[in-house]
The first five atom37 places (N, CA, C, CB, O) and aatype in JSON, in Angstrom:
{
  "aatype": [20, 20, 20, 20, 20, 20, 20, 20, 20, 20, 20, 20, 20, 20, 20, 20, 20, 20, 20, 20, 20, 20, 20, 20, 20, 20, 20, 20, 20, 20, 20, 20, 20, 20, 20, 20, 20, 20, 20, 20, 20, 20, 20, 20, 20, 20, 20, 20, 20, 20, 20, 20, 20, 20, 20, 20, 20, 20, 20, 20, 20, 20, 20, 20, 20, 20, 20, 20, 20, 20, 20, 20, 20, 20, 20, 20, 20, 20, 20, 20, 20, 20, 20, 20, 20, 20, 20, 20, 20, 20, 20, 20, 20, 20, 20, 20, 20, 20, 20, 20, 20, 20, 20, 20, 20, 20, 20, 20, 20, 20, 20, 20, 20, 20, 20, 20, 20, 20, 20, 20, 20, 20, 20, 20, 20, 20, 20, 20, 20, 20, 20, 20, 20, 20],
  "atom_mask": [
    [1, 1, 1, 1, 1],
    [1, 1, 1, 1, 1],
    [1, 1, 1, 1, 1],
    [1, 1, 1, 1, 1],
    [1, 1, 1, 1, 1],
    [1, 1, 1, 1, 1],
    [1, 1, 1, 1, 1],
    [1, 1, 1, 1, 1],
    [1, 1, 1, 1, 1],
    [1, 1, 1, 1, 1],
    [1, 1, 1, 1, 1],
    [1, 1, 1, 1, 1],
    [1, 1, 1, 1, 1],
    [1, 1, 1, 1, 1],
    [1, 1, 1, 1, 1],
    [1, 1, 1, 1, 1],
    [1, 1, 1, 1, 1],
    [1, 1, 1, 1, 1],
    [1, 1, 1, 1, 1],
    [1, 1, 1, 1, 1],
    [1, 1, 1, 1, 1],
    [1, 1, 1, 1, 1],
    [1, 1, 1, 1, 1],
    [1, 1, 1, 1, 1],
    [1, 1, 1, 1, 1],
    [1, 1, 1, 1, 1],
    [1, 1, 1, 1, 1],
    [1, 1, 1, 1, 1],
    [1, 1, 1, 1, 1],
    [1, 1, 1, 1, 1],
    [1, 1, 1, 1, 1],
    [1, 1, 1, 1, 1],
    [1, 1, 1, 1, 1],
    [1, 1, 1, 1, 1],
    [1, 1, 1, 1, 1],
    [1, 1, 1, 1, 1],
    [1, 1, 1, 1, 1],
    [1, 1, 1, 1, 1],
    [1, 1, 1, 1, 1],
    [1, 1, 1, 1, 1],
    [1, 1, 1, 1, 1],
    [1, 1, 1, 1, 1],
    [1, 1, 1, 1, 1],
    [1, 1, 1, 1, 1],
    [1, 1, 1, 1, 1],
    [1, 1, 1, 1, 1],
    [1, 1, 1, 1, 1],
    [1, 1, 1, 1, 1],
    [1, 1, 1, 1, 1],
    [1, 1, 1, 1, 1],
    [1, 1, 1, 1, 1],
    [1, 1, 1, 1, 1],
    [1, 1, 1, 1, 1],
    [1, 1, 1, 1, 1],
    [1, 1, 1, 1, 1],
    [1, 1, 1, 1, 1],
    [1, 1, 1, 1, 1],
    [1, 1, 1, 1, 1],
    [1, 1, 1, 1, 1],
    [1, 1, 1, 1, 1],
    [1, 1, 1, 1, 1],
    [1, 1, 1, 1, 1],
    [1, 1, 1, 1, 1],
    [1, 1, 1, 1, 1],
    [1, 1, 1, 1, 1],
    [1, 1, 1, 1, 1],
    [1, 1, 1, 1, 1],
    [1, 1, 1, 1, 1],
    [1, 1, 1, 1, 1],
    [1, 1, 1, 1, 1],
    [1, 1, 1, 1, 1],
    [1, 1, 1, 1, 1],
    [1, 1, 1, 1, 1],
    [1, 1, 1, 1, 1],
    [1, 1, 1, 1, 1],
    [1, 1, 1, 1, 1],
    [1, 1, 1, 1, 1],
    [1, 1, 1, 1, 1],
    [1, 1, 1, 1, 1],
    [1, 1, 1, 1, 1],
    [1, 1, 1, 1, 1],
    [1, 1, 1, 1, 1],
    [1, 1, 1, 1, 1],
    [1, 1, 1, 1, 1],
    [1, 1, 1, 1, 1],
    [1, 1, 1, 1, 1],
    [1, 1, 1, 1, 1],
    [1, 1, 1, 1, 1],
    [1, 1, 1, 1, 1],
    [1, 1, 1, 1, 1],
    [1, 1, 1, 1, 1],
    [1, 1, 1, 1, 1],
    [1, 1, 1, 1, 1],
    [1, 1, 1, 1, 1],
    [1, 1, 1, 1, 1],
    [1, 1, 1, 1, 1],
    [1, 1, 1, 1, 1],
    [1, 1, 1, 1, 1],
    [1, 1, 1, 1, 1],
    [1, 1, 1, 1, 1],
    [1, 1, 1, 1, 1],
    [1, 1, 1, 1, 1],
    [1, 1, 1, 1, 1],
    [1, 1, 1, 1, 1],
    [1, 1, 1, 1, 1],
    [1, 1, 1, 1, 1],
    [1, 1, 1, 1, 1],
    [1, 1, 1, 1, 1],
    [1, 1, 1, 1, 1],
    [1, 1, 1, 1, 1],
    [1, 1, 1, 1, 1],
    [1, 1, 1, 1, 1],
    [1, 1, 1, 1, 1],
    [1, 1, 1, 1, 1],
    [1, 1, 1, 1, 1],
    [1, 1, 1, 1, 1],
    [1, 1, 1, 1, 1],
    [1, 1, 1, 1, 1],
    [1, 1, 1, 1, 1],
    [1, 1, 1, 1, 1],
    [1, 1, 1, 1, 1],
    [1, 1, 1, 1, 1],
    [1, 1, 1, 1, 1],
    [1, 1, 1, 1, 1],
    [1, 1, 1, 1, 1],
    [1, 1, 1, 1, 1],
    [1, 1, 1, 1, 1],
    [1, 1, 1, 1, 1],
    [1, 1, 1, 1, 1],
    [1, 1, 1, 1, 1],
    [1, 1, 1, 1, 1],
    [1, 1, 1, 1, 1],
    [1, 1, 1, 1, 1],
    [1, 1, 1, 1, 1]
  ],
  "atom_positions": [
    [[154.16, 29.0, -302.04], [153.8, 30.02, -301.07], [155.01, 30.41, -300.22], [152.67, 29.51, -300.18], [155.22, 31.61, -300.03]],
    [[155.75, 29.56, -299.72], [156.87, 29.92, -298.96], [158.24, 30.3, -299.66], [157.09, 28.86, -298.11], [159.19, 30.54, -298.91]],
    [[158.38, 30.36, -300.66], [159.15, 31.36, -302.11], [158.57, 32.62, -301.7], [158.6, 30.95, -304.06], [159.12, 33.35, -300.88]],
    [[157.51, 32.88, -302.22], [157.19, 34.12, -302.5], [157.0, 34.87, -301.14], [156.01, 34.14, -303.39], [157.49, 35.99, -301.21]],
    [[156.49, 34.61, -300.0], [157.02, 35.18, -298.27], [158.45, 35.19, -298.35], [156.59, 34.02, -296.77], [158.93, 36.27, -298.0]],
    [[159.35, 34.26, -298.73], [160.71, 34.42, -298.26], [161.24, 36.15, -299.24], [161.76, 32.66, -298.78], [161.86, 37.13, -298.81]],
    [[160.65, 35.86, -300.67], [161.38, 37.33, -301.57], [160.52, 37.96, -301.04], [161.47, 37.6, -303.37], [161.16, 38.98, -300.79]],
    [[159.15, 38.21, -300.52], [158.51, 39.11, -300.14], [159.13, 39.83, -298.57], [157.15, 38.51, -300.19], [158.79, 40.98, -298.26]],
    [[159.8, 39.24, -297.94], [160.44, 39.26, -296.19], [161.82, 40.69, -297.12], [161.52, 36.76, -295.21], [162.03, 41.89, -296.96]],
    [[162.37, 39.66, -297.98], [163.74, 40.02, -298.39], [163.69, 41.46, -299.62], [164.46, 38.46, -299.12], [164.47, 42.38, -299.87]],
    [[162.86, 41.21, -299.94], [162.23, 42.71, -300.41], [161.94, 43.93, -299.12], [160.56, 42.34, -301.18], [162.5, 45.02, -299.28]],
    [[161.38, 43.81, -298.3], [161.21, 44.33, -297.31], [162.25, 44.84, -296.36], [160.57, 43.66, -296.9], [162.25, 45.78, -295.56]],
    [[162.97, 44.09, -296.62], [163.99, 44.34, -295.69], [165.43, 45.17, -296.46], [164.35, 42.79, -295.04], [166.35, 45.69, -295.83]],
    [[165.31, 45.11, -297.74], [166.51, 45.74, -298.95], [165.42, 47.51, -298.71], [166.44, 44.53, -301.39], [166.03, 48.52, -298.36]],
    [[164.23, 47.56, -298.91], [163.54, 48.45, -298.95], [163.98, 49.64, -297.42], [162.08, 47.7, -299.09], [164.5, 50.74, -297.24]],
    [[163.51, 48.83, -296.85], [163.57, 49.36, -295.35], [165.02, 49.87, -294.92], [163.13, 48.14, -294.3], [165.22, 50.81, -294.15]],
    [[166.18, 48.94, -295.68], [167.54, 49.37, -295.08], [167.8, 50.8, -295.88], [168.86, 48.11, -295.37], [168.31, 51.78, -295.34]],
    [[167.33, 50.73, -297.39], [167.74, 51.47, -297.99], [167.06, 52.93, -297.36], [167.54, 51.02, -299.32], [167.78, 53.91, -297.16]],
    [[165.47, 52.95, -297.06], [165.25, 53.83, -296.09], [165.73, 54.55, -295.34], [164.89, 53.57, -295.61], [165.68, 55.78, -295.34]],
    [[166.47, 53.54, -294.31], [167.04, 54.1, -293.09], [168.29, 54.76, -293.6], [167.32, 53.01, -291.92], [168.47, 55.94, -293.32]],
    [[169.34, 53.99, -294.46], [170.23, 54.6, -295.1], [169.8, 56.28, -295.07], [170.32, 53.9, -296.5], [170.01, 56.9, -294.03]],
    [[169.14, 57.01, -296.35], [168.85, 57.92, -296.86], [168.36, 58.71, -295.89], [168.21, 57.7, -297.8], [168.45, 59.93, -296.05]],
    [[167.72, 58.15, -294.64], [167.2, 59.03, -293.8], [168.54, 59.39, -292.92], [165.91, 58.43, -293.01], [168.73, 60.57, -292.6]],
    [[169.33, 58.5, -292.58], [170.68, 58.46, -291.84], [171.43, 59.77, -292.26], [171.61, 57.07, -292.25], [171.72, 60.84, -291.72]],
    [[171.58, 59.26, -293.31], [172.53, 60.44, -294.59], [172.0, 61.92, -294.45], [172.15, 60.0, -296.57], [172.76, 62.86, -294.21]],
    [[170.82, 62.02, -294.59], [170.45, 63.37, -294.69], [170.28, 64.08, -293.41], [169.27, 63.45, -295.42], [170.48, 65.3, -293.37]],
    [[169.9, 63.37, -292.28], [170.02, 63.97, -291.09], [171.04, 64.05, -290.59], [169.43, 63.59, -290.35], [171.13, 64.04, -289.37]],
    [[172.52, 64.21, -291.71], [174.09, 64.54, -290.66], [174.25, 65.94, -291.42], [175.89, 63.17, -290.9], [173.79, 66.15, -292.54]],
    [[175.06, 67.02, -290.54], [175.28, 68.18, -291.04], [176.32, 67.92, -292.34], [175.79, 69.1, -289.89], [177.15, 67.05, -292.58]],
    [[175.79, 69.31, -293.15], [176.8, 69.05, -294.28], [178.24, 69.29, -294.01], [176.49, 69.87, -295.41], [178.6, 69.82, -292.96]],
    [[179.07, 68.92, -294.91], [180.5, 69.51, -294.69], [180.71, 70.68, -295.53], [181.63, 68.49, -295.02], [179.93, 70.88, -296.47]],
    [[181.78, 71.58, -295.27], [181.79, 73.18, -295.81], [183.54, 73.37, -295.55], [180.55, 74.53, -294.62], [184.28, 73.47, -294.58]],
    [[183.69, 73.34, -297.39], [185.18, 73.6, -297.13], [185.53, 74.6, -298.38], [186.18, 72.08, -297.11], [184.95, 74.45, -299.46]],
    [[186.67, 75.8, -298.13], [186.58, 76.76, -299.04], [187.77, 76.48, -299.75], [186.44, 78.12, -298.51], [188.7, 76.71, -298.97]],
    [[188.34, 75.98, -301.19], [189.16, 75.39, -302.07], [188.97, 75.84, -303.08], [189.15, 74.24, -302.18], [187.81, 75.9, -303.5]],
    [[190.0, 76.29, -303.8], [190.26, 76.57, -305.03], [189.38, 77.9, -305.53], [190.02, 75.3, -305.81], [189.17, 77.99, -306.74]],
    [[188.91, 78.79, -304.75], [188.42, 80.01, -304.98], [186.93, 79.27, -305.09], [189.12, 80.94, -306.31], [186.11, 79.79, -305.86]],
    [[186.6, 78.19, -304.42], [184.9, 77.55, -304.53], [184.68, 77.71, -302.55], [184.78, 75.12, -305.43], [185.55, 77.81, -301.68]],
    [[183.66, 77.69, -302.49], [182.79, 77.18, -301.02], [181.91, 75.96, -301.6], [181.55, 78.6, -300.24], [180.84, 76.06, -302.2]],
    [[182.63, 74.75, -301.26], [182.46, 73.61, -301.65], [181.06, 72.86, -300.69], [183.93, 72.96, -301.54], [181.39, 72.69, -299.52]],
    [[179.94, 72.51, -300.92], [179.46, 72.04, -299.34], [179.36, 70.42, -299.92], [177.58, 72.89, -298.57], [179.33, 70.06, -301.09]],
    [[179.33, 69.75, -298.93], [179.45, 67.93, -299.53], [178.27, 67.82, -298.55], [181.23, 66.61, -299.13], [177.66, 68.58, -297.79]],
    [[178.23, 66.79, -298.84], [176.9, 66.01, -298.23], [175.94, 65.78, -299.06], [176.19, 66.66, -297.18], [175.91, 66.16, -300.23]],
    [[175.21, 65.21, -298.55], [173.57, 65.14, -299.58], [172.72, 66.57, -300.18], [172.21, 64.38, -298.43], [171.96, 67.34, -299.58]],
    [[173.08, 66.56, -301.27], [172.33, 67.94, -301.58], [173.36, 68.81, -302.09], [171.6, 68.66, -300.28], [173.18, 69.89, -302.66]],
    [[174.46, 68.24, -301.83], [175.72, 69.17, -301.79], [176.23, 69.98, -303.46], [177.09, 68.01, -301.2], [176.04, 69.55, -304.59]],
    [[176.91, 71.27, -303.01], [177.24, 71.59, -304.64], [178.52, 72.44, -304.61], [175.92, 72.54, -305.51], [179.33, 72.1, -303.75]],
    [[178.81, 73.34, -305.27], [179.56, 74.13, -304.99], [179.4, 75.24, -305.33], [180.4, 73.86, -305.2], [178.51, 75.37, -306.17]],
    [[180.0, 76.32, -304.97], [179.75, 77.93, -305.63], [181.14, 78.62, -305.3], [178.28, 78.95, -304.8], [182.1, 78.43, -304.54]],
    [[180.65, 79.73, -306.49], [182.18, 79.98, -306.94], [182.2, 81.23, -305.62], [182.52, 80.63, -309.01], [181.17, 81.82, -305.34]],
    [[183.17, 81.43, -305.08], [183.58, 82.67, -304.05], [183.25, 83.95, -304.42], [185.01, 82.79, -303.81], [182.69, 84.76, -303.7]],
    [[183.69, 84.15, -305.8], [183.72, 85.25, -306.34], [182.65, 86.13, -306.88], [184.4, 85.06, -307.06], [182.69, 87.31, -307.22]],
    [[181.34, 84.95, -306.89], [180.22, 85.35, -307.48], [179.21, 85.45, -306.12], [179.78, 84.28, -308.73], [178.01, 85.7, -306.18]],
    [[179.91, 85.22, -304.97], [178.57, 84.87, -303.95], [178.42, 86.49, -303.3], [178.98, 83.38, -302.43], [179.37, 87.14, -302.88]],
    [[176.72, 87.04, -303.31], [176.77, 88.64, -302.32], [176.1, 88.19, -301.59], [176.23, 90.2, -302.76], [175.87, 87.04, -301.21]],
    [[175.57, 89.59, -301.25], [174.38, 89.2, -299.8], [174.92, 88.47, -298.12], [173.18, 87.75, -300.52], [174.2, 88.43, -297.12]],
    [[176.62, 87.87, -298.21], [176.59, 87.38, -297.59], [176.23, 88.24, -296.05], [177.52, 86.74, -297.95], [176.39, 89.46, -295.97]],
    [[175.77, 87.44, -294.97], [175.52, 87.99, -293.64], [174.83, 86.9, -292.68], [174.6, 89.28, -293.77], [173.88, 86.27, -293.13]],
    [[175.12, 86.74, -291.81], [174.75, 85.76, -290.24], [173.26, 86.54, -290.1], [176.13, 86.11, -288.41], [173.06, 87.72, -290.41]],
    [[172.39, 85.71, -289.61], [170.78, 85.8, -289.14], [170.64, 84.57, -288.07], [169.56, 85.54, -290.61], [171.11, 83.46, -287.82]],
    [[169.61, 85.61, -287.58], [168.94, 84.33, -286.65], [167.7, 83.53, -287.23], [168.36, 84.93, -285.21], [167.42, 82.42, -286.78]],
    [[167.14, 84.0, -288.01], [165.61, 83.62, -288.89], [166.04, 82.99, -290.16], [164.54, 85.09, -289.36], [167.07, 83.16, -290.82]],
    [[165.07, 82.28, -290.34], [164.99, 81.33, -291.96], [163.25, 81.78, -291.94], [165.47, 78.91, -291.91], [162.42, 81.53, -291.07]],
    [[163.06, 82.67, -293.48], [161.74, 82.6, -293.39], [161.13, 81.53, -293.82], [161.25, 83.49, -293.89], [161.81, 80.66, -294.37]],
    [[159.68, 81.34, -293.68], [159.06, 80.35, -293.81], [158.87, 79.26, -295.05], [158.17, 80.8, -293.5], [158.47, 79.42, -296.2]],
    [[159.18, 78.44, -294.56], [159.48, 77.27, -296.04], [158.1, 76.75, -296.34], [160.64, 75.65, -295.68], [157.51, 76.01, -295.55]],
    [[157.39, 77.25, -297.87], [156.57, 77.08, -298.14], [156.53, 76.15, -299.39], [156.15, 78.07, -298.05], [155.44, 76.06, -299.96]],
    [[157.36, 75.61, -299.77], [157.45, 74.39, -300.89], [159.21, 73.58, -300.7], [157.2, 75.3, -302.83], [160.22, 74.27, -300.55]],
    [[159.22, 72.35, -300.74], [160.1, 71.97, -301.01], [159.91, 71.28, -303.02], [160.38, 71.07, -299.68], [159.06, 70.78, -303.76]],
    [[161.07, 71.65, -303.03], [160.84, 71.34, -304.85], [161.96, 69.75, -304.87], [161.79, 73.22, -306.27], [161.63, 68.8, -305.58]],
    [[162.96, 69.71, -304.19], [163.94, 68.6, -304.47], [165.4, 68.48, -302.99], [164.68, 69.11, -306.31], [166.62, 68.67, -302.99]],
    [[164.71, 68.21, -302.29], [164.92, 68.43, -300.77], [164.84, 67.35, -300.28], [164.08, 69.27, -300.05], [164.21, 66.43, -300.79]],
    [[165.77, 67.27, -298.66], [164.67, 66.39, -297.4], [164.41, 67.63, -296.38], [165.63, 64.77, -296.31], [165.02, 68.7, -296.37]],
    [[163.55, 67.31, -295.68], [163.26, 67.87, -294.3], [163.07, 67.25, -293.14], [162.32, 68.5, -294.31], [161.94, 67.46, -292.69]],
    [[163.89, 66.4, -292.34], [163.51, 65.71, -291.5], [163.85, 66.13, -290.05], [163.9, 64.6, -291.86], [164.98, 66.17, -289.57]],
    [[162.63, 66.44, -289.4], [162.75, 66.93, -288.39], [162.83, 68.83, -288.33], [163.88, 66.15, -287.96], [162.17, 69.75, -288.81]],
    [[164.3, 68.68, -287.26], [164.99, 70.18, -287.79], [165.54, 70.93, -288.82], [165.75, 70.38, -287.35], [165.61, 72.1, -289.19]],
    [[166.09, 69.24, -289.32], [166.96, 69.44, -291.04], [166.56, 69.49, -292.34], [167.78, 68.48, -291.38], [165.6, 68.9, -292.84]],
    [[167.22, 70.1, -292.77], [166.1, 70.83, -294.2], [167.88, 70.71, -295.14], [164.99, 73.41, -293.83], [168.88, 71.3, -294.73]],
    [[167.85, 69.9, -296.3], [168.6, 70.5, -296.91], [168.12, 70.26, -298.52], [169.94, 70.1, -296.45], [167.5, 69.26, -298.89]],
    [[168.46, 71.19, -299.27], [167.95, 70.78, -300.78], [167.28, 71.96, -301.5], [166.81, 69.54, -300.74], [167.1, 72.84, -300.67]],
    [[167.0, 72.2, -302.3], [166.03, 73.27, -303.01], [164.6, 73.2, -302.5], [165.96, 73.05, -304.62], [163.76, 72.31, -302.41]],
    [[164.68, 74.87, -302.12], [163.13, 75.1, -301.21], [162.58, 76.37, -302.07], [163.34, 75.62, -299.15], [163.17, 77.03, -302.93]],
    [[161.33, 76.48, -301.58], [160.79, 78.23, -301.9], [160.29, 78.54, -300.7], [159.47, 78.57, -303.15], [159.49, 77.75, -300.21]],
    [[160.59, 79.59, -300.06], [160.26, 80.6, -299.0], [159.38, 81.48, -299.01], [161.09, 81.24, -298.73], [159.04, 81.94, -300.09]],
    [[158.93, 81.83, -298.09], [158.05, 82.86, -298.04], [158.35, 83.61, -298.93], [157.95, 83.48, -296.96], [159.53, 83.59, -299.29]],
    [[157.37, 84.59, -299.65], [157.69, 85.66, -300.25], [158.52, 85.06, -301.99], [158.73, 86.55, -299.01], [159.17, 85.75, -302.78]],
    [[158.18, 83.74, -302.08], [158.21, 83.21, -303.26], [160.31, 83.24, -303.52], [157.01, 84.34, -304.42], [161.07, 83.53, -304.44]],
    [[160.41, 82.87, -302.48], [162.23, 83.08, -302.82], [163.04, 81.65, -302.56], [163.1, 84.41, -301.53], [163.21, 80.98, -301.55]],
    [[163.46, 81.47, -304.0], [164.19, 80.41, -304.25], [165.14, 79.88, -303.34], [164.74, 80.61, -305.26], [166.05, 80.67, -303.07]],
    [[165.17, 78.92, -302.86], [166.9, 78.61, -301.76], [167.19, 77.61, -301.79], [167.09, 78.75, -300.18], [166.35, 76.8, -302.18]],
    [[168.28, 77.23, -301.47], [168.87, 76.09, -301.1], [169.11, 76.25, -299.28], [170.31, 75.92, -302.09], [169.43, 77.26, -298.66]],
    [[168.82, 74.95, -298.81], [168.87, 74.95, -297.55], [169.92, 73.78, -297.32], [167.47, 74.82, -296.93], [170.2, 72.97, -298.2]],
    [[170.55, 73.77, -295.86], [171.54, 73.11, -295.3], [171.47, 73.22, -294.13], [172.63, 73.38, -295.64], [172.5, 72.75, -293.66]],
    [[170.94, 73.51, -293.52], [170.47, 73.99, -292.15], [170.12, 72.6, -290.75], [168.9, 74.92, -292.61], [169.8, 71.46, -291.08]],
    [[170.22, 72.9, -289.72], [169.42, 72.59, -288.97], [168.55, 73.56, -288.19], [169.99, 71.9, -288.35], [169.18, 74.49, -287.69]],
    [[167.66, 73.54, -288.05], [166.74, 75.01, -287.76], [166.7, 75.31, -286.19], [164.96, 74.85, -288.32], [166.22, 76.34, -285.73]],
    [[167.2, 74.39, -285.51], [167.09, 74.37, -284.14], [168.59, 74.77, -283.45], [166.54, 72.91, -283.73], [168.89, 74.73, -282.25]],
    [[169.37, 75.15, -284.51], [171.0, 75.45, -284.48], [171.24, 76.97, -284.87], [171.89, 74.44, -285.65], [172.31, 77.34, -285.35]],
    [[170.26, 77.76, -284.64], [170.8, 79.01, -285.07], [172.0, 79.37, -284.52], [169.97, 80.0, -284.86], [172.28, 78.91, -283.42]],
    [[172.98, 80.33, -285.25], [172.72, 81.12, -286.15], [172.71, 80.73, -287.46], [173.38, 81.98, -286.02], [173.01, 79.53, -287.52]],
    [[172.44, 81.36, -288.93], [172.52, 80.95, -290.23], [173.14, 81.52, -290.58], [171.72, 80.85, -290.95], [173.48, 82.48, -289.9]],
    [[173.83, 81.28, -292.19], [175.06, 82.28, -292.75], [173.6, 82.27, -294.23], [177.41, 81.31, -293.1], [172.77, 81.48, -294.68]],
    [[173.95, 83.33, -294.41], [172.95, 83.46, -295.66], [173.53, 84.27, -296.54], [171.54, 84.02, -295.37], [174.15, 85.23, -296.08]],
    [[173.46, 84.09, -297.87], [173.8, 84.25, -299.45], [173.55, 84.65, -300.14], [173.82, 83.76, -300.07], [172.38, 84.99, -299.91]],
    [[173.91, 85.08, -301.41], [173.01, 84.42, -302.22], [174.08, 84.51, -304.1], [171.17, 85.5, -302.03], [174.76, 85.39, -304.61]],
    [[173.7, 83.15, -304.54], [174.29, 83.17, -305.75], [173.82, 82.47, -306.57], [175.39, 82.95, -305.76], [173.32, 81.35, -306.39]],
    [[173.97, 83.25, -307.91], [173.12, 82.45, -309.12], [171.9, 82.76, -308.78], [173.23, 80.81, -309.27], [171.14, 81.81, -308.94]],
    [[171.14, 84.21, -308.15], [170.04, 84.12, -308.0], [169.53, 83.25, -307.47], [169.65, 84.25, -308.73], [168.37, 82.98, -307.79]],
    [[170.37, 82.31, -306.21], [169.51, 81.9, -305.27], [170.0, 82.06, -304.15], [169.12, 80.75, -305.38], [171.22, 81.99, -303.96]],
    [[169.14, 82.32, -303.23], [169.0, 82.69, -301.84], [170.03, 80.92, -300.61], [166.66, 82.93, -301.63], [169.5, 79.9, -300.18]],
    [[171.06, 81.24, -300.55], [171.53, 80.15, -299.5], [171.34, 80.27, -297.91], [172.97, 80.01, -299.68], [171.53, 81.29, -297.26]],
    [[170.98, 79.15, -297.48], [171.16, 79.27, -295.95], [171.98, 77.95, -295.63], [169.61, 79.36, -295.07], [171.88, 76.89, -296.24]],
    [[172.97, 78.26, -294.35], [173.46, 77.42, -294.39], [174.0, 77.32, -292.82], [174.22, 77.45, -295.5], [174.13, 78.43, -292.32]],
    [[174.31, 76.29, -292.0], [174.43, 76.42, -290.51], [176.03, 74.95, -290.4], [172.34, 75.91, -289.49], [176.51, 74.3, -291.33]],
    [[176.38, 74.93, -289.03], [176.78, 73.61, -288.91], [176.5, 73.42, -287.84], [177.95, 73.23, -289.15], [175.73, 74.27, -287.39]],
    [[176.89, 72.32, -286.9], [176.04, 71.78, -286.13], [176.23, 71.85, -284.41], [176.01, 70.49, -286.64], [175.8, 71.13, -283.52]],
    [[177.22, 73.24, -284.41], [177.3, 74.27, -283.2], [177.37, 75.81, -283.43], [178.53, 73.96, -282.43], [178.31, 76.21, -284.12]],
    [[176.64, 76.58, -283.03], [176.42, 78.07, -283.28], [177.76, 78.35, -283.5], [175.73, 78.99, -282.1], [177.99, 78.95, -284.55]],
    [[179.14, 77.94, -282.46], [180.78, 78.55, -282.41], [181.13, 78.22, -284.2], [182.15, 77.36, -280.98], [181.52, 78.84, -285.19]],
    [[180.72, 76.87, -283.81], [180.99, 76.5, -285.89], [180.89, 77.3, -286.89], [180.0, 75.56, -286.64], [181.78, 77.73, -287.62]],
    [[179.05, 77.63, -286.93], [179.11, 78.72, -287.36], [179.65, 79.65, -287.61], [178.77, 78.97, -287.16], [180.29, 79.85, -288.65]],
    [[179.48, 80.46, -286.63], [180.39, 81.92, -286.48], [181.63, 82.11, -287.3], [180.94, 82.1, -284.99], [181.98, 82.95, -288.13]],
    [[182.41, 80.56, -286.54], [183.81, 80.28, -287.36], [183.58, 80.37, -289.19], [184.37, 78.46, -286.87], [184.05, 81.17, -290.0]],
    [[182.85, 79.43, -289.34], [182.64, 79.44, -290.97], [182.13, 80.55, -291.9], [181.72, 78.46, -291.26], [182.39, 80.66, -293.1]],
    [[181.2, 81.54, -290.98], [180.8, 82.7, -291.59], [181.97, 83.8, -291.56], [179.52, 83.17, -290.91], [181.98, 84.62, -292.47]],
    [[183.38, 83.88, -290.13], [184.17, 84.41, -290.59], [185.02, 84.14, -291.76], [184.6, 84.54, -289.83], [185.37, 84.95, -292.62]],
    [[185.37, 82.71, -291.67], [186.52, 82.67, -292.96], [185.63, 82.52, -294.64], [187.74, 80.94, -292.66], [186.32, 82.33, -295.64]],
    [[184.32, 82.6, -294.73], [183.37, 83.02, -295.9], [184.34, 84.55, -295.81], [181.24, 83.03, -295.53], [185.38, 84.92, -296.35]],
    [[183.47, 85.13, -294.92], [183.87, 86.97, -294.45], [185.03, 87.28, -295.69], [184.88, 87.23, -292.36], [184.81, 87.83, -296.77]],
    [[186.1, 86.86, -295.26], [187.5, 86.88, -295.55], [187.92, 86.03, -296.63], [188.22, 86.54, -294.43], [189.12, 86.18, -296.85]],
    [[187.35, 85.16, -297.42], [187.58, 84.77, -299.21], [186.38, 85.22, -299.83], [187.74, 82.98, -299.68], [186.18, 85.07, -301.03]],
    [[185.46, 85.86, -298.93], [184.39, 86.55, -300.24], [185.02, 88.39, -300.17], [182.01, 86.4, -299.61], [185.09, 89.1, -299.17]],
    [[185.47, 88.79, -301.78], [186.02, 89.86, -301.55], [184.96, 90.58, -302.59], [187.66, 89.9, -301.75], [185.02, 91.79, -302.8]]
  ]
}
């Protein structure tokens, strides 16, 4: 009996760290760096896209309504991962929703939103997008 409480404690506790881990991870803003003709984003969820292929770009204050996550987290304010939106539109999110403004996308036929984790940030990152998306 006191075997199986001790792996049962120690199970619990590998479980629980790994938890907090993943929840840790996903609730930090992503990183966003523009290299080699890519807009690279790292973090959890993270991918890259090519410069050259991205339109639509433009700053918003709104994210419409997230009506499915398909392979995502959402915790809290933070949303990052493949979503569907209102109006049935594919996205990838990176966002914190309580951080407007958003820089929004779209490539490969999907809709991007994407923020960092001061509006000035923003701004900054949606200009130098501005200026390598030609």
């Amino acid at each position: 009996m006191k075997k199986s409480l001790i792996l049962g404690i120690a199970i619990l506790v590998v479980v629980a760290a790994g938890v907090f881990f993943m929840m840790n991870r996903d609730s930090k803003s992503s990183a966003y760096e523009i290299k080699d003709g890519n807009f690279v984003i790292s973090g959890s969820f993270g991918t890259t896209v090519k410069l050259s292929e991205i339109t639509g770009l433009e700053l918003t204050d709104k994210i419409p309504q997230i009506t499915y996550k398909s392979n995502g987290s959402g915790l809290g304010s933070v949303f990052k991962g493949e979503f569907t939106l209102e109006g049935s539109v594919k996205a990838r999110l990176y966002v914190d929703t309580s951080v407007p403004p958003f820089i929004k996308f779209v490539y490969n036929n999907i809709t991007f939103y994407i923020n960092s984790d001061t509006a000035q940030k923003t701004n900054e990152l949606f200009e130098q997008l501005k200026s390598a998306v030609k």
